[in-house]
N, C-alpha and C positions, 0 to 999 in steps of 0.2 A: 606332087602337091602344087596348087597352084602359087605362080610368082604376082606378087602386087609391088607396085614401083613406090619408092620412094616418098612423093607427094601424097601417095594414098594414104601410106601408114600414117605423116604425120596428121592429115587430116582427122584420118580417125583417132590418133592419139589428143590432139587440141581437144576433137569433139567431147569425148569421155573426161578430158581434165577440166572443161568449163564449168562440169558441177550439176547444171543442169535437167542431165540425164542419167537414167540406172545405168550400172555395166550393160545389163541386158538389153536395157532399150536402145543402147549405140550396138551394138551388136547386132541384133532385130534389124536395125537399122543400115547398114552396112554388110549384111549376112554374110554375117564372120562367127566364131567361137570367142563367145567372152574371155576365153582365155586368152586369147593373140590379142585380144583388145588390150586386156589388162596390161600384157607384158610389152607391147609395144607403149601403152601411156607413160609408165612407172621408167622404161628406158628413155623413152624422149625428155622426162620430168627432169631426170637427173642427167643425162649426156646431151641434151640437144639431137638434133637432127643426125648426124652423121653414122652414128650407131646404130642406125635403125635401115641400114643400107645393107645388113646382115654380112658382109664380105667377112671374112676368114681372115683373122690377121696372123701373127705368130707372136709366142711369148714365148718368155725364159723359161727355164727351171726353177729360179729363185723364184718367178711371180706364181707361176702351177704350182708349185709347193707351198705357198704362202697363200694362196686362195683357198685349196684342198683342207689346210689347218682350220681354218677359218669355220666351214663345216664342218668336220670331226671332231675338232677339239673346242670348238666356239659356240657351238648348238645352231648355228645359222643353218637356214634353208637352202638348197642348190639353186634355187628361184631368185632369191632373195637379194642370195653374192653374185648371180651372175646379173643382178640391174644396181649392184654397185660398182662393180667393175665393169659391169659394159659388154657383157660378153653377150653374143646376141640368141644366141640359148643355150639354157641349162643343162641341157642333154653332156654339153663340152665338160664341165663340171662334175658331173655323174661317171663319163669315163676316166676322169683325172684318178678321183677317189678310190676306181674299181682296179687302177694302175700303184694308185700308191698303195693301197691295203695287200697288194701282191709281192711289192717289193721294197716296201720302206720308203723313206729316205731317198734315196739313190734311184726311186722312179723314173725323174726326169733329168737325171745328171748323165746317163750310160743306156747305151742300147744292152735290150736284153734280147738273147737270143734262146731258142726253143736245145736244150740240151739231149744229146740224143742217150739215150737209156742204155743201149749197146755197146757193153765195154770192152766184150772176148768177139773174135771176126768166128770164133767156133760156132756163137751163139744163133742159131736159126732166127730170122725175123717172124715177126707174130704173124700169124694167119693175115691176110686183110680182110676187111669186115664184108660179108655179103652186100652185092649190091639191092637199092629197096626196091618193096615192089611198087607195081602202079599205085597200091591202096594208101600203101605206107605212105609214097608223095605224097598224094592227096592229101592225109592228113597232117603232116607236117606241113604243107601249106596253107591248109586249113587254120593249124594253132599259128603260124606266123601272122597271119592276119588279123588275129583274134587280140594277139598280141599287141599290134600295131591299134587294134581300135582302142585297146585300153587302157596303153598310156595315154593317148588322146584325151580321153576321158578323166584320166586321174586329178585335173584341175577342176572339173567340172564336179565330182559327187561333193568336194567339200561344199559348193553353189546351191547343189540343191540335189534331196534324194526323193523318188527317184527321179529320172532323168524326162524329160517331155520328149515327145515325138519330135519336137523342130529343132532341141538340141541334137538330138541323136542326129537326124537328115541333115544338120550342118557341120556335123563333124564327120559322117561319111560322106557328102560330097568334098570337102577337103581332102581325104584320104584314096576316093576315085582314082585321083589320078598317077598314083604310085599301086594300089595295088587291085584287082580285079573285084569289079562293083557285086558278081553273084555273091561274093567270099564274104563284103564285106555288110551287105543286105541280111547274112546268116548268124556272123555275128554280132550283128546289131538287131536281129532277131525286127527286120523290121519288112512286110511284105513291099511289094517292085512298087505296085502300084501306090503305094501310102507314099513310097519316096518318092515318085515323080509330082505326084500332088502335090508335095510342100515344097517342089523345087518350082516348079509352076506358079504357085502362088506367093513363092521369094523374088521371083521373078519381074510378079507384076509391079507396078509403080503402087506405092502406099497410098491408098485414098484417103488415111486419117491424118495423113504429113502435117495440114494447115488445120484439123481438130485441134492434135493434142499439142500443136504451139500453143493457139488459144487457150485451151484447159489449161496448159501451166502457166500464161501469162493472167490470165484470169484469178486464178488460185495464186499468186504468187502478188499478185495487184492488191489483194485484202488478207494479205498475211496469214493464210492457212486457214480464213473463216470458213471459207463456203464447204457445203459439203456436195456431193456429190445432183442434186436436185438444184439449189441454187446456182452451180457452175450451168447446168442443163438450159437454163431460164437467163443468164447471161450469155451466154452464146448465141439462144434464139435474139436476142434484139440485140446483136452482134451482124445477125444476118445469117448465123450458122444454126441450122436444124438438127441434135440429136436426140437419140432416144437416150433414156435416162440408164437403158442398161449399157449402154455403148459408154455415155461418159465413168459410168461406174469402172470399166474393164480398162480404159486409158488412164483415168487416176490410175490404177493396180500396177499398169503397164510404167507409169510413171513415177512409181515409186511415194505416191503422195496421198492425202488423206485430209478429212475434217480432222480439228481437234477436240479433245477428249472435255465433253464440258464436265466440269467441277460443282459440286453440289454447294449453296449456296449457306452463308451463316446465317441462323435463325434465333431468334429469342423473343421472349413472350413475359410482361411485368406483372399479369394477372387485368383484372379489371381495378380501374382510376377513375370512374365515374360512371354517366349514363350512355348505356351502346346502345344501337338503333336497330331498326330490323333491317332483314335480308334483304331489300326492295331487288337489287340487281341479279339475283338469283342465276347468279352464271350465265348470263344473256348477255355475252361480250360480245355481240354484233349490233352493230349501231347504219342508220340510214342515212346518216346526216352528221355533219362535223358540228362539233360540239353539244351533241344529245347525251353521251356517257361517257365521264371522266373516271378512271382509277388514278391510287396516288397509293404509295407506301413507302417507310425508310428502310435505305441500310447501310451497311457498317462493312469500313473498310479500316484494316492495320496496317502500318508501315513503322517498323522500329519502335514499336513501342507506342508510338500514334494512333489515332481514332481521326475517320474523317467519315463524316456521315451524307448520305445522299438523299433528297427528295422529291422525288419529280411528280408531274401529272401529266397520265398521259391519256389521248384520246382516242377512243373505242372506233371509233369511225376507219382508220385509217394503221393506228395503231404508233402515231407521231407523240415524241416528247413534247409536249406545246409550252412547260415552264419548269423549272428545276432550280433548287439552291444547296450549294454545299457550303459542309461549318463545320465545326472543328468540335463541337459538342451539339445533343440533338434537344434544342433549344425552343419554345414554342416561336418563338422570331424566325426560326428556320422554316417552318412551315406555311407563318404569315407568308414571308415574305416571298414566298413561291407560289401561294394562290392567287395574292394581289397582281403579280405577275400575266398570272393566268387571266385573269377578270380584265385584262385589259383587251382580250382578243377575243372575248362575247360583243356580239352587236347589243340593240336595246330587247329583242323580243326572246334573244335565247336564253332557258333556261336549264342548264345542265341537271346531269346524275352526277352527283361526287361519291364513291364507293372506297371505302376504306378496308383496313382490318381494323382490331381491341384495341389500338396501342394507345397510349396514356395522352397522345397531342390531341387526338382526335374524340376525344369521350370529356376532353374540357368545355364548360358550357363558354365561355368566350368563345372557343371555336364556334361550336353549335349555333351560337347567336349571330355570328357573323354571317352564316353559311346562310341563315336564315333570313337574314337582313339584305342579303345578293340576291333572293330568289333560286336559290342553290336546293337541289333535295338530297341527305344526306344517310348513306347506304352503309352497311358493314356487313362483314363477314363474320359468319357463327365462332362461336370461340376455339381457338384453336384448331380450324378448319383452312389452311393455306391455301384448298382448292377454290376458293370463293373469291378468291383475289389472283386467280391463277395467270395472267393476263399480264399483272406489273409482276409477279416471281418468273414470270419466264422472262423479261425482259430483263431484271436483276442476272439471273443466270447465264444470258448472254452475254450481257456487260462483262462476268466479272471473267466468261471463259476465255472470251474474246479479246480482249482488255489488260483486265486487271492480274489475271494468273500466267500470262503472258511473257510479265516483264519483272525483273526484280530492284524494285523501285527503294533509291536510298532517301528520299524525303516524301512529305504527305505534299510539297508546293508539286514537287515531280508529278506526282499521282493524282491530283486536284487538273494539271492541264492535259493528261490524257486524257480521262473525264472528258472534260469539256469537248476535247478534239472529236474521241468516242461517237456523243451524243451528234456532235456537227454532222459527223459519220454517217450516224444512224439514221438521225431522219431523214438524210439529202440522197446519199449513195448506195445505201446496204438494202437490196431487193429481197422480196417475200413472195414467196410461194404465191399465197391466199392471195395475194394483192395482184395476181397476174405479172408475176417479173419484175414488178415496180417499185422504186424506195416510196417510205409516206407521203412525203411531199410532193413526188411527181405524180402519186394516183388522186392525192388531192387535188391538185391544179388542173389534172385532166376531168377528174367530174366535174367540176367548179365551171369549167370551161365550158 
């Protein structure tokens, strides 16, 4: 088996306990068996470096017996006790056991010697056993290697069933070198040429090394947002070019993932007055910043608290351009977020404001105001969310992204997320559609 010094292990143990990486992926990494990884990290964790030098110490009696209890009569693992005590493998443990259940007690206290059966010198000794044949070798060497491959293996099936071909190729090249490669090719049931190919290309230097930094600095920069196509689109104007299937396979490789968006609260008061027709008719693409505005509420809890949100946003680019939170959903809560908005029309623009039913918006103050801006004022069919589908997706990102996140003890907590959020979202947080871009930066570059 091969010897690795000192520096190596701890290296590899640091690496695996920074958190960072899967077992697998420091392992991949280092072609080793996740299991040496594991059990050199868990001993460095708890002894420090010196234990991981493997040297052979000697103990009592009293400490092999009081280890041995430990698992028999304690339920503990031989894994387990041998990286509390230090011992630099398990196997030592296992033969303790196999000694103590033979002779009690008094295992470790007295040599035992083999007593010879032969009480009368009359008594003829037995036959001796024929010697084997060629075949029989064989096969006896044959299960010894089989043997050898499967404790190897035995840390591996709880990992993962069944076993991949690079597991298998790095646990038989460990094992090369103690016992003969045809034997061990047989029971590993893995053909010459498959092994050499994955030792080959264990071999080569990892091309994705300076990827999948990126991908998990990236992914780990916006706190589990992006999913696997926006890391793709961050990396390109990073300077890194991958395909979408490659980042897909290093997320996997890395143990990481988008998060799971949550479906959004909804509720409907009926009709409050006069609704308007469909003018926007799901034509969410706009030529020109400030030609179609969407805007709708909604409703956040904390403890028992309501805090309500209402933005407008702009079809052009897809930017929150005004927004107000309050603490009940007020018709001032909406004033006071369009007046906002109206400040950033020049004199000749005349926007779309598209709504849904809800009761702020079907008040003829509202109406009249909208009116009096040169504002033309849209809605969606009743009961129809895909008409407004534009601001619900952006509500749903908020709230996956955001607001379900974190488990927030006041609504003041949850009011400056928000806020930070939106900061977030129109400046940093890139879109697909938008060519890689946040809103504000693909704004300023057509603008430009």
């Amino acid at each position: 088996m091969a010897k690795f010094s000192l520096k190596f292990k701890q290296e590899v143990a640091e690496k695996y306990l920074e958190g960072e990486l899967s077992l697998k992926a420091v392992a991949k990494m280092y072609n080793l068996c996740p299991s040496s990884v594991r059990k050199w990290a868990y001993i460095y964790r708890e002894h420090g470096i010196e234990i991981l030098s493997g040297k052979k110490g000697r103990h009592s009696a009293d400490f092999k017996l009081m280890v041995v209890k430990e698992v028999v009569d304690g339920g503990f693992s031989a894994r387990e006790t041998a990286v509390k005590h230090g011992l630099p493998a398990f196997n030592t443990i296992c033969r303790w056991i196999e000694k103590y259940r033979k002779y009690g007690d008094d295992a470790f206290t007295r040599k035992h010697r083999k007593i010879s059966t032969l009480t009368d010198k009359n008594i003829a000794p037995s036959t001796p056993e024929p010697e084997l044949t060629n075949s029989e070798r064989e096969e006896l060497e044959q299960l010894r290697v089989e043997n050898a491959y499967l404790k190897k293996l035995k840390a591996l099936v709880q990992e993962k069933t069944p076993l991949s071909t690079q597991e298998k190729v790095s646990v038989v090249n460990e094992l090369r070198q103690e016992w003969p490669l045809s034997r061990l090719l047989i029971a590993a049931e893995l053909p010459r040429s498959t092994f050499y190919y994955h030792i080959r290309r264990l071999a080569d230097p990892d091309r994705y090394q300076f990827a999948r930094a990126l991908v998990l600095k990236i992914y780990h920069q916006h706190k589990g947002r992006y999913g696997y196509r926006r890391i793709r689109l961050a990396c390109r104007n990073e300077g890194v070019l991958l395909n979408g299937k490659t980042v897909r396979k290093l997320m996997k490789e890395l143990g990481i993932s988008s998060l799971i968006r949550v479906k959004k609260y909804r509720s409907y008061r009926g009709s409050e007055g006069r609704a308007c027709d469909n003018i926007l008719k799901r034509q969410f693409d706009a030529e020109r910043p400030n030609e179609k505005w969407v805007t709708d509420v909604t409703e956040f809890k904390v403890n028992g608290r309501k805090l309500y949100l209402s933005p407008i946003m702009d079809l052009y680019n897809g930017e929150i351009i005004a927004y107000n939170l309050a603490a009940r959903p007020l018709p001032s809560m909406v004033n006071t977020m369009l007046t906002d908005a109206l400040k950033l029309l020049a004199k000749d623009e005349r926007p779309l404001l598209h709504s849904d039913q809800g009761w702020q918006y079907q008040m003829p103050r509202w109406q009249r105001w909208l009116k009096s801006n040169g504002i033309t004022q849209s809605m969606s069919r009743k009961g129809n969310c895909l008409d407004n589908a534009a601001m619900e997706s952006f509500f749903g990102t908020l709230k996956s992204e955001c607001y379900y996140l974190n488990e927030y003890k006041s609504v003041e907590e949850l009011k400056r997320d928000i806020i930070s959020y939106i900061d977030y979202y129109n400046n940093l947080r890139i879109k697909e559609k938008l060519g890689g871009l946040s809103p504000i930066e693909y704004r300023l570059r057509q603008v430009a």
